[in-house]
C-alpha positions, 0 to 999 in steps of 0.5 A: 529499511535503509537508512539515512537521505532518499533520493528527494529527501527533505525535512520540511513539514508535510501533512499528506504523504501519498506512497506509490509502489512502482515496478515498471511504471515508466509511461504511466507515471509521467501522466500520474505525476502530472495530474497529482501537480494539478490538484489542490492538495495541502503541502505533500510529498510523493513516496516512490517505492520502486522494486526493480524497475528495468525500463527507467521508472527509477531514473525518471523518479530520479531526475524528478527528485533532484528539481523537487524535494516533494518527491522521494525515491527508494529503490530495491534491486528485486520485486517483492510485493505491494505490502512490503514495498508500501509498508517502507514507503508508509515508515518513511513517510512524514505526513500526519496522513497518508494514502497508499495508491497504485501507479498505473493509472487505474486509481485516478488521483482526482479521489485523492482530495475527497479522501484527504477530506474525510480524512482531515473531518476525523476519519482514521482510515477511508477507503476508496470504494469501487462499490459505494454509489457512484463508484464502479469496477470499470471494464474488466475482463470475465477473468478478472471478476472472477478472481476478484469477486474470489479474492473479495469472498476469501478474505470476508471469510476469513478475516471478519474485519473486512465484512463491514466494508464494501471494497476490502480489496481496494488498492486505494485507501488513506489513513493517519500514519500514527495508527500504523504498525509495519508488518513483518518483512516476511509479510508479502501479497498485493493488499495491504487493506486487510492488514490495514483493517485488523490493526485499525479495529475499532477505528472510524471507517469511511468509503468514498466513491471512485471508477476503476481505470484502465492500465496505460499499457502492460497488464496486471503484475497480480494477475497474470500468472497463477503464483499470485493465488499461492501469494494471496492465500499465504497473505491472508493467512499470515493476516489471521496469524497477526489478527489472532496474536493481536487479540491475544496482546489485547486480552492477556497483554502477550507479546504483540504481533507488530514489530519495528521493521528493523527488527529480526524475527525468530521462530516465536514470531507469529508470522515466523512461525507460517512459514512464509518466504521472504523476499526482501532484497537489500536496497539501493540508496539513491543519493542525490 
């Protein structure tokens, strides 16, 4: 993670941060900001992670960022995943809460007040749910049910955290930044959630209904190529690897799973040890 002032920066006291990761998110955001802007929120701020964007999405945050100081943009050069962006937009964050949402749409930001609610009533993590009563997974494709009815047996199977939740896929979820420990930079894959779940066991867990919207355009960057299922299986694995060493921290007071994002892993690491590649690219500083 870079240092020093984001694009936006500012050192006022925020209580909710809400982390967009973006990757050429141009028409959508406009539609997003805007419907953000007219909800009734406490003082807040807008975290854009941006990963390579090449149809202005960077220079649109910009533009934005330099007329209100609530808005805060990072940008890397190349894509790397949701996790690793989400996780940089949650470090830099300064709200004593925070929401992680996708920027496309299809998590309408009208939730965000019931979530900041359950929240602020003394909830630790709140997920936005398609499944609770009144929510709804939307009109999707038979394809898309598939993997994700697939994905959502997987990680139950693996990862027994999950199994008390109704959406343990969910992209759209709040939590209270002080309970989150950064994943390795090594950690890639599209859902933070179940990371999210394992370092927060034990904790209050609310669900809050919502519909899953359609994209404005474009289709899914998860789904629209096999190499996401590679991406998703290595995720959860590393998961297990972190849920596993994490106990372990807990039971003998062993090293601990959970490392500053500055840190360099070694082959001692528990996610060194799987194996899997990092996409961590260098990151342009936007100044203002």
């Amino acid at each position: 993670m870079a240092d020093g002032i984001r694009a936006g920066d500012d050192t006022s006291t925020v209580s909710l941060s809400i982390v967009l990761g973006t990757l050429n998110e141009r028409a959508a955001l406009p539609e997003l900001i805007e419907r953000i802007r007219r909800l009734d929120l406490p003082s807040h701020e807008l975290v854009v992670v941006d990963d390579g964007s090449t149809d202005g999405t960077k220079e649109y945050v910009q533009r934005l960022a330099r007329d209100d100081r609530t808005v805060r943009l990072l940008v890397h050069s190349q894509p790397r995943t949701l996790i690793p962006a989400q996780s940089e937009g949650v470090e830099t964050a300064r709200g004593e809460f925070v929401i992680i949402m996708d920027s496309d749409l299809q998590h309408p930001p009208e939730t965000i007040p019931e979530i900041y609610r359950r929240l602020q009533e003394g909830a630790d993590v709140v997920i936005a749910s398609r499944y609770e009563p009144a929510g709804s997974a939307g009109d999707r494709s038979p394809f898309r049910s598939v993997i994700s009815l697939g994905a959502e047996f997987i990680v139950r199977v693996i990862i027994c955290e999950t199994r008390s939740v109704s959406d343990p896929m969910s992209g759209f979820y709040g939590f209270r930044r002080n309970l989150f420990h950064p994943p390795s930079p090594m950690h890639r894959g599209y859902h933070m959630l179940p990371y999210l779940l394992v370092i927060t066991a034990g904790k209050t867990i609310r669900e809050v209904p919502y519909t899953f919207g359609r994209r404005l355009n474009g289709i899914s960057k998860v789904t629209q190529n096999l190499g996401f299922i590679r991406v998703f299986l290595g995720q959860m694995l590393v998961t297990l690897s972190i849920r596993s060493a994490h106990r372990g921290h807990v039971r003998t007071g062993g090293p601990s799973p959970f490392e500053p994002s500055s840190s360099k892993l070694d082959g001692s690491h528990p996610q060194a040890r799987l194996g899997v590649p990092s996409t961590r690219s260098g990151i342009n500083e936007l100044q203002r």
